[in-house]
C-alpha positions as CSV (number, residue, x, y, z in Angstrom):
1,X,123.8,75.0,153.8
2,X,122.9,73.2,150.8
3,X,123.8,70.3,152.0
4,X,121.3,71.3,155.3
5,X,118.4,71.3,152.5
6,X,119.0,68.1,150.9
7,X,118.7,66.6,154.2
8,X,115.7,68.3,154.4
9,X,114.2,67.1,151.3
10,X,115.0,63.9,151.4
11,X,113.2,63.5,155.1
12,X,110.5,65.1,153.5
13,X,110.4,62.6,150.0
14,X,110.8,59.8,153.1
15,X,107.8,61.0,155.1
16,X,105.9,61.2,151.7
17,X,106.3,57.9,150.5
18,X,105.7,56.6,154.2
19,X,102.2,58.3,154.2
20,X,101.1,57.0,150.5
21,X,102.2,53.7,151.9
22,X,100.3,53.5,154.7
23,X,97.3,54.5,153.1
24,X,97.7,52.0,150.5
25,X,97.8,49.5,153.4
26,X,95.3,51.2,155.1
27,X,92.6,51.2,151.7
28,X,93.2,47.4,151.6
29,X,92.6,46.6,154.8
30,X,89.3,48.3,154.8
31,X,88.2,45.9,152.2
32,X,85.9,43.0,153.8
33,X,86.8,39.2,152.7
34,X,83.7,39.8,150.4
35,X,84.8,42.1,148.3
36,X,88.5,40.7,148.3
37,X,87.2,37.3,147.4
38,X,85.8,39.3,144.4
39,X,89.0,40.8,143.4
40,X,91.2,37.8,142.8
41,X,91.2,36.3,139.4
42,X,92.1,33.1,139.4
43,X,89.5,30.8,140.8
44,X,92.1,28.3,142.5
45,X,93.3,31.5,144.8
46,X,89.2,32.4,145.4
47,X,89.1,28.7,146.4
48,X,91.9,28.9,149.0
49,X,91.5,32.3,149.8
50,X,87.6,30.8,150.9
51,X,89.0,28.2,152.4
52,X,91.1,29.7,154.9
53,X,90.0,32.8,155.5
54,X,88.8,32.7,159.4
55,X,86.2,34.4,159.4
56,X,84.3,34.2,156.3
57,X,80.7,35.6,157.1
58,X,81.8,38.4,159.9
59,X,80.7,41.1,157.6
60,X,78.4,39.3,154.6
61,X,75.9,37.0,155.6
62,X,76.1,32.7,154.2
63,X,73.7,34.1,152.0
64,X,75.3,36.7,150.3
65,X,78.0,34.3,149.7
66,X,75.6,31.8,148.6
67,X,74.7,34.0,145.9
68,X,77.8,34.9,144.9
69,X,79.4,32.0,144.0
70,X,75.9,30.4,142.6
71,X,76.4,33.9,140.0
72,X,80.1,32.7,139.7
73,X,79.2,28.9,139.2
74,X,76.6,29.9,136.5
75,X,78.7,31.8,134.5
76,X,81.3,28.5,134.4
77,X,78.7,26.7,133.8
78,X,77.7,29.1,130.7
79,X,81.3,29.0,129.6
80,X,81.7,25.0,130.2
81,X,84.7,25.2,132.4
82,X,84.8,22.0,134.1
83,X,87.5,23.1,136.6
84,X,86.2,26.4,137.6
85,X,82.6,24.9,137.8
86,X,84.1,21.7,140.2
87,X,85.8,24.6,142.1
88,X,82.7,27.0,142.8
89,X,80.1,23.9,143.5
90,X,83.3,22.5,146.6
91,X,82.8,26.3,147.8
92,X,79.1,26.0,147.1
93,X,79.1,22.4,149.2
94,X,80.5,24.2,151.9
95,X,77.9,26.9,152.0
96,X,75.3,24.9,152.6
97,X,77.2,23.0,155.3
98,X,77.8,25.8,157.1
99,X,74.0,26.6,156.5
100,X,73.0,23.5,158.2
101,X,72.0,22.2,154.9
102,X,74.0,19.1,155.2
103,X,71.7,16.9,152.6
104,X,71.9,19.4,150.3
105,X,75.9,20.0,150.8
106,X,76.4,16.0,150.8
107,X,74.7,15.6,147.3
108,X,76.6,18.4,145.6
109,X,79.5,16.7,147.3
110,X,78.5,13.0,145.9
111,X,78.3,14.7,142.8
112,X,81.6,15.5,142.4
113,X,82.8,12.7,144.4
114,X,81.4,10.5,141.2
115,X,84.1,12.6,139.3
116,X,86.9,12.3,142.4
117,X,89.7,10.7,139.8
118,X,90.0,14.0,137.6
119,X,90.1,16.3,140.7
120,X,93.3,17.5,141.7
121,X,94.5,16.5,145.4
122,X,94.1,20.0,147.1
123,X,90.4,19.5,145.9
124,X,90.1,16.1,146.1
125,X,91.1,16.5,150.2
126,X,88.7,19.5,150.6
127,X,86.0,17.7,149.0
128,X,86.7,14.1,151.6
129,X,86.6,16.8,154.5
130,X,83.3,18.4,153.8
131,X,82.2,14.9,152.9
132,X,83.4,13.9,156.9
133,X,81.4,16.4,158.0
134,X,78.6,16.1,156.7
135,X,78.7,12.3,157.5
136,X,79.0,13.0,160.9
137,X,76.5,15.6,161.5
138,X,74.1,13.4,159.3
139,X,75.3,10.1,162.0
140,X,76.0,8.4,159.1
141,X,79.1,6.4,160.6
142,X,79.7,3.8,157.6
143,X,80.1,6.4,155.0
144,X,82.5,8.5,157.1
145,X,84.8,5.8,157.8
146,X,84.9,4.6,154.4
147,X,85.4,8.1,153.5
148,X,88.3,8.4,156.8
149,X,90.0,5.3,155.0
150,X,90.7,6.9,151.9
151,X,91.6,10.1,153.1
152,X,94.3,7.9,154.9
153,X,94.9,5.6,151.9
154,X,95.5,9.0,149.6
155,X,97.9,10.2,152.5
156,X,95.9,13.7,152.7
157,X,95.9,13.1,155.9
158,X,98.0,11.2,157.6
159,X,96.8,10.9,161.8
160,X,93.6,10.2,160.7
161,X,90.9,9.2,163.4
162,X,88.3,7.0,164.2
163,X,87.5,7.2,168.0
164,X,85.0,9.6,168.1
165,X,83.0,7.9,165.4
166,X,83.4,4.6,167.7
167,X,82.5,6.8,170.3
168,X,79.0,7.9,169.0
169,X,78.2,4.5,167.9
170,X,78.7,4.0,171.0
171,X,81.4,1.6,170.9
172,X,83.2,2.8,173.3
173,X,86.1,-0.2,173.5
174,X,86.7,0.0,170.1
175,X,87.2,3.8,170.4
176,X,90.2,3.5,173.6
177,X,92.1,0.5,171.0
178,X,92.0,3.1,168.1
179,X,92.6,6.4,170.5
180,X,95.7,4.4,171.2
């Protein structure tokens, strides 16, 4: 008998924990990427938490996250911390890139391109992609193979290419020999 009620309260302890768990998990999962980007600390997780999360505007507009992290970049900014500032204009950069802003996002990006030596190399290779983009969708072809090259010269990235920039110059021989 007695050993018949421990059973029983132990299955019961096991079903309790169970349920506070699953609400746990369920509480954080109802958090959008906003308000979990606002959460973390430490602004080299915000960076790569922004950086990889999928789907970064589903529930807050580029705008909302514009602001943010122009509120976030001021306060750095107040506080003259060059690494958190660096950090918030990259996230800033892309922003506007996704806005379509791509002369605004290619100047902040210039900016701390200027500055490229002191940046670490998981900056340093977001900054050379935003910079690749924004080349492209701006056709400027020079600048974004000079900026390919040293992505490839730094080893960031390794199968770089250059066909599709042949291709819209419209060189479309050169663009087979390097697809090659």
């Amino acid at each position: 008998m007695n050993n018949l009620s421990y059973k029983k309260a132990l299955a019961l302890l096991a079903v309790f924990f169970l349920a506070v768990a699953l609400r746990a998990q369920e509480e954080d999962s109802e958090k959008n990427t906003y308000q979990r980007f606002q959460d973390i600390e430490a602004v080299n997780e915000q960076l790569n938490f922004f950086f990889n999360s999928p789907d970064l505007y589903r529930e807050n507009s580029t705008y909302d996250w514009l602001d943010l992290i122009n509120i976030y970049l001021n306060a750095a900014i107040k506080e003259d911390n060059v690494k958190e500032i660096e950090y918030y204009k990259l996230m800033q950069a892309r922003i506007y890139y996704d806005l379509g802003d791509y002369d605004k996002s290619l100047a902040i990006s210039k900016e701390l391109y200027a500055d490229k030596e002191d940046l670490d190399n998981n900056l340093k290779s977001k900054l050379l992609d935003i910079m690749d983009d924004n080349y492209g969708q701006l056709t400027m072809y020079t600048e974004q193979i000079e900026i390919r090259k040293e992505q490839r010269e730094l080893g960031i990235n390794e199968n770089v290419a250059f066909y599709d920039i042949y291709a819209n110059l419209g060189m479309y021989r050169k663009a087979m020999e390097h697809y090659r």
